[in-house]
PyMOL Python script that loads the backbone (N, CA, C, O; Angstrom):
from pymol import cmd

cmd.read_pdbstr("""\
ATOM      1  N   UNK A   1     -19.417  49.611 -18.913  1.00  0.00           N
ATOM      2  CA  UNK A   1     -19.601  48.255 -18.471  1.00  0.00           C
ATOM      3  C   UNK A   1     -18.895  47.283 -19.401  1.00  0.00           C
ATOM      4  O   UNK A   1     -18.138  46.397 -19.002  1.00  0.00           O
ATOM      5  N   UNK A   2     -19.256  47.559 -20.905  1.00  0.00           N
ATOM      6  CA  UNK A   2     -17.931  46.630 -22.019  1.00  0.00           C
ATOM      7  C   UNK A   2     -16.733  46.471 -21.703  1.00  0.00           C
ATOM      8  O   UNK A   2     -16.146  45.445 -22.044  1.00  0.00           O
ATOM      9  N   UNK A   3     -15.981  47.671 -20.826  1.00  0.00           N
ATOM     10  CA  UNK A   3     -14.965  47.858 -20.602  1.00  0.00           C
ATOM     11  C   UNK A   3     -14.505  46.938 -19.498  1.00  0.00           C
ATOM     12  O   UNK A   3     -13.288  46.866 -19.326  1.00  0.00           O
ATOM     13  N   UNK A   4     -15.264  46.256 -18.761  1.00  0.00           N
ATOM     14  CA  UNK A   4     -14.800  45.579 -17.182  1.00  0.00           C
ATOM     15  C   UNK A   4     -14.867  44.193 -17.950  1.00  0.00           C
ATOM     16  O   UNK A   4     -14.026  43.344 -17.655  1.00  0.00           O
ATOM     17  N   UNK A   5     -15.697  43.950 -18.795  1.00  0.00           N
ATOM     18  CA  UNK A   5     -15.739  42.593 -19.161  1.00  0.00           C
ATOM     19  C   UNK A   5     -14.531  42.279 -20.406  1.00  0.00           C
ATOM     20  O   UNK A   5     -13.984  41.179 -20.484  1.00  0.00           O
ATOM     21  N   UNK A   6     -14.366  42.877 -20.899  1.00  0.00           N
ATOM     22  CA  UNK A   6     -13.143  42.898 -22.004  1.00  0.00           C
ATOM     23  C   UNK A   6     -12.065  42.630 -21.287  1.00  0.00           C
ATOM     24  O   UNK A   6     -11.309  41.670 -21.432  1.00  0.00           O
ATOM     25  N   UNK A   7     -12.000  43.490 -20.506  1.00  0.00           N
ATOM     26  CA  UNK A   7     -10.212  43.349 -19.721  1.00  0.00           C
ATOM     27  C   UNK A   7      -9.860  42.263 -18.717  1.00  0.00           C
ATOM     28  O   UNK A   7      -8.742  41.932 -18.320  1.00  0.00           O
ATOM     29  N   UNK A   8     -11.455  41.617 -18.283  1.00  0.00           N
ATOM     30  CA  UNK A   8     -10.854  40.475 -17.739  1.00  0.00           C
ATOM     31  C   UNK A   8     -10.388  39.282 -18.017  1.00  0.00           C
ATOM     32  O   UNK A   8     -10.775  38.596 -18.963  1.00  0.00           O
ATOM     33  N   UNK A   9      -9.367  38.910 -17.055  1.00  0.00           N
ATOM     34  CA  UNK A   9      -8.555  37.656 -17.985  1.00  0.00           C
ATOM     35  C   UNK A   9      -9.373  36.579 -18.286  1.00  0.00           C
ATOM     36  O   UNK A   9     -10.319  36.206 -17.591  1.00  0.00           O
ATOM     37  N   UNK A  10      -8.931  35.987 -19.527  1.00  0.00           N
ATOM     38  CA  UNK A  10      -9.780  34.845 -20.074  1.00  0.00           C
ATOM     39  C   UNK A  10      -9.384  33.706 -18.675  1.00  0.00           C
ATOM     40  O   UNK A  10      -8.681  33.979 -17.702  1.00  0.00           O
ATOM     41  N   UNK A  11     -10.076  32.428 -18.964  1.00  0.00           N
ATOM     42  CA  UNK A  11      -9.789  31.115 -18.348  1.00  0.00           C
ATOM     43  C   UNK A  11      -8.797  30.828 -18.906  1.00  0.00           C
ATOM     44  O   UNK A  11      -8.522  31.098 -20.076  1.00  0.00           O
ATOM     45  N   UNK A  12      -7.970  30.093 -17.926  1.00  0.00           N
ATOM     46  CA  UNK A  12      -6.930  29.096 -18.853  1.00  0.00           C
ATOM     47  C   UNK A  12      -7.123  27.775 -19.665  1.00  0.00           C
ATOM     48  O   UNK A  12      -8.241  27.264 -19.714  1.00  0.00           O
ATOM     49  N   UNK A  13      -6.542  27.470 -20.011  1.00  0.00           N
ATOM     50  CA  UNK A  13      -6.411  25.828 -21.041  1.00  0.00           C
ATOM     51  C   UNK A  13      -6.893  24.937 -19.920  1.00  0.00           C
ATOM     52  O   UNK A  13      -6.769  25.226 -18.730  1.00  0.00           O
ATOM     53  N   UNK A  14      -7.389  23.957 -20.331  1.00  0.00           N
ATOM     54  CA  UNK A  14      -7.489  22.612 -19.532  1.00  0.00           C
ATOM     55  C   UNK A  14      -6.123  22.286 -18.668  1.00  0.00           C
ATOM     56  O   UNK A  14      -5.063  22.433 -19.277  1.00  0.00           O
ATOM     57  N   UNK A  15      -6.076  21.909 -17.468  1.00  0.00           N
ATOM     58  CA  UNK A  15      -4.876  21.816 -16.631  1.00  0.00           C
ATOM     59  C   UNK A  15      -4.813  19.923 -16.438  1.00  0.00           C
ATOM     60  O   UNK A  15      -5.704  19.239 -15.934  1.00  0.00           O
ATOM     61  N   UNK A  16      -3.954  19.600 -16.809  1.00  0.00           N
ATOM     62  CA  UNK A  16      -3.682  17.990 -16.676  1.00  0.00           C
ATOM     63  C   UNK A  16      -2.599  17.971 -15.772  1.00  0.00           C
ATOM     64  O   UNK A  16      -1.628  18.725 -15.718  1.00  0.00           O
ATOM     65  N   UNK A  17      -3.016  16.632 -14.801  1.00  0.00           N
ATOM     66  CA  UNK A  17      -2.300  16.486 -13.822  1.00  0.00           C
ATOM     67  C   UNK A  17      -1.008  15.749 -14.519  1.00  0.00           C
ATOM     68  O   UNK A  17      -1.124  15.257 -15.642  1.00  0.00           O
ATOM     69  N   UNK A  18       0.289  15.696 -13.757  1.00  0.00           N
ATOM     70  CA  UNK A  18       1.608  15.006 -14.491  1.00  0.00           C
ATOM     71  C   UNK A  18       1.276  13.420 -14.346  1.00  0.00           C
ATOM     72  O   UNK A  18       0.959  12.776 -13.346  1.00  0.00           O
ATOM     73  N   UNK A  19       1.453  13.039 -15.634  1.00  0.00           N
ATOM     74  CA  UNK A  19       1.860  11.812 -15.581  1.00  0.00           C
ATOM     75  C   UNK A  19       3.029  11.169 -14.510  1.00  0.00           C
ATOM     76  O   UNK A  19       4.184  11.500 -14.241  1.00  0.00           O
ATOM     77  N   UNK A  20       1.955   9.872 -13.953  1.00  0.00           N
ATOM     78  CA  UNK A  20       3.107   9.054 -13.144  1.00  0.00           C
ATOM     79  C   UNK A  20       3.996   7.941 -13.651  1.00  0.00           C
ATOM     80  O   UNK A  20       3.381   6.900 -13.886  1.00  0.00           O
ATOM     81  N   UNK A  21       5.021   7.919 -13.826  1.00  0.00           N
ATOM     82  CA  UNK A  21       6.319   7.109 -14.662  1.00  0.00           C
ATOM     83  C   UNK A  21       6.238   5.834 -13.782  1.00  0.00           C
ATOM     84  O   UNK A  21       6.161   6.034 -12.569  1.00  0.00           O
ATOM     85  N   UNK A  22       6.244   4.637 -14.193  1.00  0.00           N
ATOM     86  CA  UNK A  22       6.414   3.162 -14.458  1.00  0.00           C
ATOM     87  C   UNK A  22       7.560   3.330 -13.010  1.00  0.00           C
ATOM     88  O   UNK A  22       7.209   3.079 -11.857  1.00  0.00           O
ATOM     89  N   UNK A  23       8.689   3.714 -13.331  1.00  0.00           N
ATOM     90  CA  UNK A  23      10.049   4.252 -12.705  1.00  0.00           C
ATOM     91  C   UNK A  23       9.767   4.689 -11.421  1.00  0.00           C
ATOM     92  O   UNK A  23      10.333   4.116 -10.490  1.00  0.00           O
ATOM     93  N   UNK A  24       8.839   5.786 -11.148  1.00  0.00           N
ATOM     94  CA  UNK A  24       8.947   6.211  -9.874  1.00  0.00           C
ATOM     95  C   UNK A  24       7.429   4.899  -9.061  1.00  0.00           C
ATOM     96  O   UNK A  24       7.117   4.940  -7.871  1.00  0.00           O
ATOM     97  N   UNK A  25       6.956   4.185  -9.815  1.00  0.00           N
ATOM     98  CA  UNK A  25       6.159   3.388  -9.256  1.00  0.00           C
ATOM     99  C   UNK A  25       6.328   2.774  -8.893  1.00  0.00           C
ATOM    100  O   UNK A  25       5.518   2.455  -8.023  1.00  0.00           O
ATOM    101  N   UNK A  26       7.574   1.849  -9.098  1.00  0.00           N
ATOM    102  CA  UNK A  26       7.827   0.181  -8.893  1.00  0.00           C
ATOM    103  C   UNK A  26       8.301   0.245  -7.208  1.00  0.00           C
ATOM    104  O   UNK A  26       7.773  -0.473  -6.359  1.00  0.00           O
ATOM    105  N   UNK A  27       9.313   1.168  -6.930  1.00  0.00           N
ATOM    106  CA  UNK A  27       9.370   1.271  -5.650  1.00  0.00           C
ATOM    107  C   UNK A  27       8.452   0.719  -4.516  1.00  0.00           C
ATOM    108  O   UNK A  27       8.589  -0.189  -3.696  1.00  0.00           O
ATOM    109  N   UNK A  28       7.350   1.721  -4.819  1.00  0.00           N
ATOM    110  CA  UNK A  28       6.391   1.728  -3.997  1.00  0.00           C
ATOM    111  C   UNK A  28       6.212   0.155  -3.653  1.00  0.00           C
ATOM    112  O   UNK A  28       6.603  -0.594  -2.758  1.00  0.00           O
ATOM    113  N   UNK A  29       5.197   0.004  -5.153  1.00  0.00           N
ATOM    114  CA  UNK A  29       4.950  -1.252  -5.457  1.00  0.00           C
ATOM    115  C   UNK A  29       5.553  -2.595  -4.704  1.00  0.00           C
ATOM    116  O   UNK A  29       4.747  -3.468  -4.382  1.00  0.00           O
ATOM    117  N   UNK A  30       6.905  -2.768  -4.429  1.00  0.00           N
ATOM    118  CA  UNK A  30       7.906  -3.308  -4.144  1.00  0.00           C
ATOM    119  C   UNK A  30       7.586  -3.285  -2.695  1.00  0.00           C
ATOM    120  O   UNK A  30       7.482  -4.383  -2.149  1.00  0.00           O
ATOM    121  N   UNK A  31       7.419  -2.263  -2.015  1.00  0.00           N
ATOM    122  CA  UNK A  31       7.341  -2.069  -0.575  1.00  0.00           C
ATOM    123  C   UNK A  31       6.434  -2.079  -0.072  1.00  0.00           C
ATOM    124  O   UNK A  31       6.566  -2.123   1.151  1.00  0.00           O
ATOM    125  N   UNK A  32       5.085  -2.050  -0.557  1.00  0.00           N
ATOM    126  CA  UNK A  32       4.130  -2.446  -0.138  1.00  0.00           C
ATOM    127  C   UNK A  32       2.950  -4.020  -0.202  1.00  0.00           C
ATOM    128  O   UNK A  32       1.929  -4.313   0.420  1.00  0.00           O
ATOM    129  N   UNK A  33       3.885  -4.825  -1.453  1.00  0.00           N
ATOM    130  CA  UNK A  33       3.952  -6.400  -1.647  1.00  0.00           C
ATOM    131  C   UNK A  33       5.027  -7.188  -0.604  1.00  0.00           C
ATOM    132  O   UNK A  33       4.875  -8.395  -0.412  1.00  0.00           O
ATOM    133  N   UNK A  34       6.593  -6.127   0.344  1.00  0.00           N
ATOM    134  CA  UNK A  34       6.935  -6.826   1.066  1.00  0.00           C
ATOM    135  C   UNK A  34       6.538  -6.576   2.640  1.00  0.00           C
ATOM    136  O   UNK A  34       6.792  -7.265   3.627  1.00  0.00           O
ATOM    137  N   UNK A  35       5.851  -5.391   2.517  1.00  0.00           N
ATOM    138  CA  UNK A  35       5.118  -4.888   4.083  1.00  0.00           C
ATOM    139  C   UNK A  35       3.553  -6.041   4.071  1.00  0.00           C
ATOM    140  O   UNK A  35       3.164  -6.436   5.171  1.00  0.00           O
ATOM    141  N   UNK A  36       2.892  -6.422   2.984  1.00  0.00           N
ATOM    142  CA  UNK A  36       2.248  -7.191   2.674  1.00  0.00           C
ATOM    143  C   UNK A  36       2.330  -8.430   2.950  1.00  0.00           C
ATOM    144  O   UNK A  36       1.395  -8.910   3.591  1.00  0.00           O
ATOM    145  N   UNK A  37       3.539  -9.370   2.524  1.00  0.00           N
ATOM    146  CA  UNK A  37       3.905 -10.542   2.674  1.00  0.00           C
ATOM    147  C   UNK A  37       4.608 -10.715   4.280  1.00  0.00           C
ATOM    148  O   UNK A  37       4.547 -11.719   4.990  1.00  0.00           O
ATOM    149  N   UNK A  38       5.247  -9.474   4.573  1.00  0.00           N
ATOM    150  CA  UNK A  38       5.764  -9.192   6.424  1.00  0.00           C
ATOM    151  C   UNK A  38       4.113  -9.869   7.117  1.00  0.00           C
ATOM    152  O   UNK A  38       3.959 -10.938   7.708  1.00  0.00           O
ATOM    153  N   UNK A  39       3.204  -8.965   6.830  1.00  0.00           N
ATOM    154  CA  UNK A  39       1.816  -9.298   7.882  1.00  0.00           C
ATOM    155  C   UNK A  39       1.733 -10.156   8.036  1.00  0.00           C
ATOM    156  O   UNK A  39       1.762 -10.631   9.171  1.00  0.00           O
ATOM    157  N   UNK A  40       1.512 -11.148   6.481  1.00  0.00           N
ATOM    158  CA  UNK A  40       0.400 -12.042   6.118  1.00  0.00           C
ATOM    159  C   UNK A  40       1.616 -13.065   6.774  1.00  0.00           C
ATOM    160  O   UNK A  40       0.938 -13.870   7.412  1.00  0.00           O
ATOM    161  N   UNK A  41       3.062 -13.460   6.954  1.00  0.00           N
ATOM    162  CA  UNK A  41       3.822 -14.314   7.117  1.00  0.00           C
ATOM    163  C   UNK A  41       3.560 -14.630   9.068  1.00  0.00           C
ATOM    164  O   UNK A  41       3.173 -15.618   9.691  1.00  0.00           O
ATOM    165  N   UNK A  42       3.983 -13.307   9.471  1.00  0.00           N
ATOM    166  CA  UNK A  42       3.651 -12.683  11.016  1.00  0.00           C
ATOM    167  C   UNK A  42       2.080 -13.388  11.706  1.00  0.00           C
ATOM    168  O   UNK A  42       1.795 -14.188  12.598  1.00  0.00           O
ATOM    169  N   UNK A  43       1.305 -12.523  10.663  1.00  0.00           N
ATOM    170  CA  UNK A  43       0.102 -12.817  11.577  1.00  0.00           C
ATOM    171  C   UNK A  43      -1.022 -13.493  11.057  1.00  0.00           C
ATOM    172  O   UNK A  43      -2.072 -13.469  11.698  1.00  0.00           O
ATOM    173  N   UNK A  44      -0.943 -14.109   9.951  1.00  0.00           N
ATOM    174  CA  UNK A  44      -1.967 -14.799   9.702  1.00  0.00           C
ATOM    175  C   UNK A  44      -1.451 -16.197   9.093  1.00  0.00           C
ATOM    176  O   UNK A  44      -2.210 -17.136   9.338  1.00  0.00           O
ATOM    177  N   UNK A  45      -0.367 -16.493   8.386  1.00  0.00           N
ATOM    178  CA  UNK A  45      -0.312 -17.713   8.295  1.00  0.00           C
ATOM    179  C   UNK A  45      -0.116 -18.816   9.490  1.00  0.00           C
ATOM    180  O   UNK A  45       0.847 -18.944  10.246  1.00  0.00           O
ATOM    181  N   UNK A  46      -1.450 -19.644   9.417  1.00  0.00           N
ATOM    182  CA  UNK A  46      -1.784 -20.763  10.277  1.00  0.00           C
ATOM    183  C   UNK A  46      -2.874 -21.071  10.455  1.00  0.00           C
ATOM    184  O   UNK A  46      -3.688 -20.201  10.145  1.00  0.00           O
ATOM    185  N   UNK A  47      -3.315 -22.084  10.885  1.00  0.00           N
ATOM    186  CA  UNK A  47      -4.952 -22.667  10.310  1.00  0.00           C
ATOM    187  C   UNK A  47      -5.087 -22.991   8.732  1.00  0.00           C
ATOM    188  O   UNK A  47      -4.318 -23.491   7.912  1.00  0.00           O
ATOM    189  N   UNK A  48      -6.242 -22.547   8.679  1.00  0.00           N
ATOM    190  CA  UNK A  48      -6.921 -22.858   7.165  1.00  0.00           C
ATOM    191  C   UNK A  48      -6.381 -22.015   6.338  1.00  0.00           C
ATOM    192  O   UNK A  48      -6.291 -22.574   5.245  1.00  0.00           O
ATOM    193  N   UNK A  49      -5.965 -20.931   6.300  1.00  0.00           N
ATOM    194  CA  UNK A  49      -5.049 -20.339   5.028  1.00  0.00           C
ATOM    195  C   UNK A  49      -3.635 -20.551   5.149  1.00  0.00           C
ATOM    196  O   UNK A  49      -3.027 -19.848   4.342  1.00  0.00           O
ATOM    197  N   UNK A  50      -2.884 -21.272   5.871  1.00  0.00           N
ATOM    198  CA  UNK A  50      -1.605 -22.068   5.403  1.00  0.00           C
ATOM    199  C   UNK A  50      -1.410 -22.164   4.000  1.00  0.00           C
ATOM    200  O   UNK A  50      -2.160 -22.402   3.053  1.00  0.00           O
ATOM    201  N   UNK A  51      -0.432 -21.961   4.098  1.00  0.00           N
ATOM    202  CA  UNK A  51       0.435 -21.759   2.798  1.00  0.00           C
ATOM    203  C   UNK A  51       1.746 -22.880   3.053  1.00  0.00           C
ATOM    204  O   UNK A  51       2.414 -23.357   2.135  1.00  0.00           O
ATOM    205  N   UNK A  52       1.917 -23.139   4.338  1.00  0.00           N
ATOM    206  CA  UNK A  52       2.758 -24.394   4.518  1.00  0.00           C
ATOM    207  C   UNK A  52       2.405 -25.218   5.862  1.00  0.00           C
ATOM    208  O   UNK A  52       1.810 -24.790   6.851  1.00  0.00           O
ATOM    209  N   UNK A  53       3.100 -26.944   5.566  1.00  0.00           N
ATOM    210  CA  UNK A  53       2.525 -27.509   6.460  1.00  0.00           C
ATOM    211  C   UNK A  53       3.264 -27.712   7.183  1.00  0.00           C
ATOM    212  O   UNK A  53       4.469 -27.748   6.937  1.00  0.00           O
ATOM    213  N   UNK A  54       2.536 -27.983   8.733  1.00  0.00           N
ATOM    214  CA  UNK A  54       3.154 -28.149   9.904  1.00  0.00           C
ATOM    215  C   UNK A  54       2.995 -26.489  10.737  1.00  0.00           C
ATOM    216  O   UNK A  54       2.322 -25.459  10.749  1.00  0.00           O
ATOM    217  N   UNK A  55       4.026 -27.092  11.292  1.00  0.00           N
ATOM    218  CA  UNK A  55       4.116 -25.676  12.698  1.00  0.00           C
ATOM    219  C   UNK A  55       5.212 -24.724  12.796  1.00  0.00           C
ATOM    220  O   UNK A  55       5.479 -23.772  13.528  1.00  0.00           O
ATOM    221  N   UNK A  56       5.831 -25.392  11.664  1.00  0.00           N
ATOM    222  CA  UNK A  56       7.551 -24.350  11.749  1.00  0.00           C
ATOM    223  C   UNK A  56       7.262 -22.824  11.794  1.00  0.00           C
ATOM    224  O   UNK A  56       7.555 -22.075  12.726  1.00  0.00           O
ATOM    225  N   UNK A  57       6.551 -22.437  10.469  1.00  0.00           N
ATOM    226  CA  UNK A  57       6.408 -21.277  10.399  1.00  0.00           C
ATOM    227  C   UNK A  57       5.819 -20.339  11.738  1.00  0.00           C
ATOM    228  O   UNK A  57       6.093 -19.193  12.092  1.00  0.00           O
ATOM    229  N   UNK A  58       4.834 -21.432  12.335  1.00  0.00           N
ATOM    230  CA  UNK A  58       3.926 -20.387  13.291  1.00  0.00           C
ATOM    231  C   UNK A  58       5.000 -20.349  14.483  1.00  0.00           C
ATOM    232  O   UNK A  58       5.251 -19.324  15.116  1.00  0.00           O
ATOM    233  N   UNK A  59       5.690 -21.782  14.742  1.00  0.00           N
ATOM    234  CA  UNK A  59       6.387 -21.609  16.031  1.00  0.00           C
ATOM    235  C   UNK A  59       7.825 -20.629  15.501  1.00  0.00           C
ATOM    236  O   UNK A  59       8.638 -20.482  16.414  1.00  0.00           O
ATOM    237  N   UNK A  60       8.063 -20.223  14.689  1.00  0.00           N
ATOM    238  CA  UNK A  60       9.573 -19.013  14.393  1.00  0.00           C
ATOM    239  C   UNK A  60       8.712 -17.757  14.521  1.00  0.00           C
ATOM    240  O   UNK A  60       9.342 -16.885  15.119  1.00  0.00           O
ATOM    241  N   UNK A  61       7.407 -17.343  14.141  1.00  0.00           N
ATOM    242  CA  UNK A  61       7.007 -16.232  14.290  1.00  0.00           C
ATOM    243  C   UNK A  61       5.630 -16.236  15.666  1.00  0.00           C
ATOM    244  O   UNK A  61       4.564 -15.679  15.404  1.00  0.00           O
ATOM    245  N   UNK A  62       5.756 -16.647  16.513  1.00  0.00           N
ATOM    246  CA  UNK A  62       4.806 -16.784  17.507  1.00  0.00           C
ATOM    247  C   UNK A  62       5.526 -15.391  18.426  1.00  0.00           C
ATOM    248  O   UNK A  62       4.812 -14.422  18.682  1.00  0.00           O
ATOM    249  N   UNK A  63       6.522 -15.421  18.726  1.00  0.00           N
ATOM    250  CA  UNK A  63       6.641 -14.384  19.609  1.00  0.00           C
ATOM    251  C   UNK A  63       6.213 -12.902  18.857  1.00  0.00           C
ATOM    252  O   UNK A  63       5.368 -12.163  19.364  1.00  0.00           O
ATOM    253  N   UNK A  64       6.906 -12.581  17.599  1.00  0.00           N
ATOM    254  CA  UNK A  64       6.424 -11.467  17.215  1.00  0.00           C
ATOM    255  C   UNK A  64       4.839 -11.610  16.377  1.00  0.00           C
ATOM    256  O   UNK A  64       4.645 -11.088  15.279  1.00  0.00           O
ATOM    257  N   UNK A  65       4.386 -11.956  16.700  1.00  0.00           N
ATOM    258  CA  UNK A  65       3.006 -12.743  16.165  1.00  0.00           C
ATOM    259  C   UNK A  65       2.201 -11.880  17.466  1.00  0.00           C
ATOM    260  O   UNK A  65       1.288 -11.085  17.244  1.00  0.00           O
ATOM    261  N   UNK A  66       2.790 -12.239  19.023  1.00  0.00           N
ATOM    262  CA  UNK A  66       1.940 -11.916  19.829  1.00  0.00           C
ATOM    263  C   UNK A  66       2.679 -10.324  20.544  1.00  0.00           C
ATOM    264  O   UNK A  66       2.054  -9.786  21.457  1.00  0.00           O
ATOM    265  N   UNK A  67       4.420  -9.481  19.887  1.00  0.00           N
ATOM    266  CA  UNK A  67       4.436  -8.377  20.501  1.00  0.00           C
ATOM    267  C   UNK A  67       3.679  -7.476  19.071  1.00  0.00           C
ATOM    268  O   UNK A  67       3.753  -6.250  18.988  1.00  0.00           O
ATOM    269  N   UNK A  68       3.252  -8.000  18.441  1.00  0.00           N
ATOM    270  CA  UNK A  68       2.156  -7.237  17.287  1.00  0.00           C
ATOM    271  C   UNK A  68       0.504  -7.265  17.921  1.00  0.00           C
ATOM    272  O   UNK A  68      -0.180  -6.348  17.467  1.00  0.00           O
ATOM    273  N   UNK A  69      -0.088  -8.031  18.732  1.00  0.00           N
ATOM    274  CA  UNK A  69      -0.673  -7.931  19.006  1.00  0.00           C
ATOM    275  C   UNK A  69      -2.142  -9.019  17.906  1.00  0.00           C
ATOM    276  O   UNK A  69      -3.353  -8.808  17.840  1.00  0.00           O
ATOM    277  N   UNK A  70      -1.551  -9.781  17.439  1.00  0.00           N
ATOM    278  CA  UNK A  70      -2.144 -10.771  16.814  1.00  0.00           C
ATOM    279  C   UNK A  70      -2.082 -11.966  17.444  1.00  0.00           C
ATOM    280  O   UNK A  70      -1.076 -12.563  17.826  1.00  0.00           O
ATOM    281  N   UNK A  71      -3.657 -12.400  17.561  1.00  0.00           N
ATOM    282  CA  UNK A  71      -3.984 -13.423  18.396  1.00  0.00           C
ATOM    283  C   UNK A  71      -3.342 -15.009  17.556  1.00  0.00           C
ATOM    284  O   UNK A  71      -2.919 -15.234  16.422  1.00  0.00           O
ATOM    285  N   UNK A  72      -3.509 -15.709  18.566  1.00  0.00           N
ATOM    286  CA  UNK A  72      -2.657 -16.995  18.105  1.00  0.00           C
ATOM    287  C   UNK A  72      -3.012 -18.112  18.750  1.00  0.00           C
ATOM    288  O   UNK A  72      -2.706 -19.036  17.998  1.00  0.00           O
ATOM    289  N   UNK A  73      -3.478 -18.527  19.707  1.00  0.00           N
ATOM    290  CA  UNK A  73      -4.240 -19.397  20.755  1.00  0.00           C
ATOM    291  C   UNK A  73      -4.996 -19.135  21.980  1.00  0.00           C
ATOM    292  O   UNK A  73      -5.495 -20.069  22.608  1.00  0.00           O
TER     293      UNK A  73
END
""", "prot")
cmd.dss("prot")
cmd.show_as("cartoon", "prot")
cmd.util.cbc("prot")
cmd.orient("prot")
């Protein structure tokens, strides 16, 4: 019975996942602050969270405002 427990392999070392680099992050980062600012420009600026005044913005994005399926009036 000493014999089955001796020969089996030990555990390994602690396993650490790879570090993620600054470098392969920013990308992302980048594309998901301009898929971000796409929405928020599209379908929600107007009314009370305006970010600018008047109607320009809503009347240049009203059509794709409504083939997105974001309500508008």
């Amino acid at each position: 019975m000493s014999d089955v427990i001796a020969s089996s392999p030990s555990l390994p070392g602690a396993v650490h996942p790879p570090a993620i680099l600054l470098r392969e992050l920013w990308p992302w980062a980048l594309f998901v602050l301009a898929l971000l600012t796409l929405v928020y420009t599209v379908g929600i600026e107007q009314g009370a969270s305006s970010l600018t005044s008047g109607n320009v913005l809503h009347e240049w994005m009203h059509d794709g405002r409504h083939l997105l399926g974001f309500p508008c009036h």
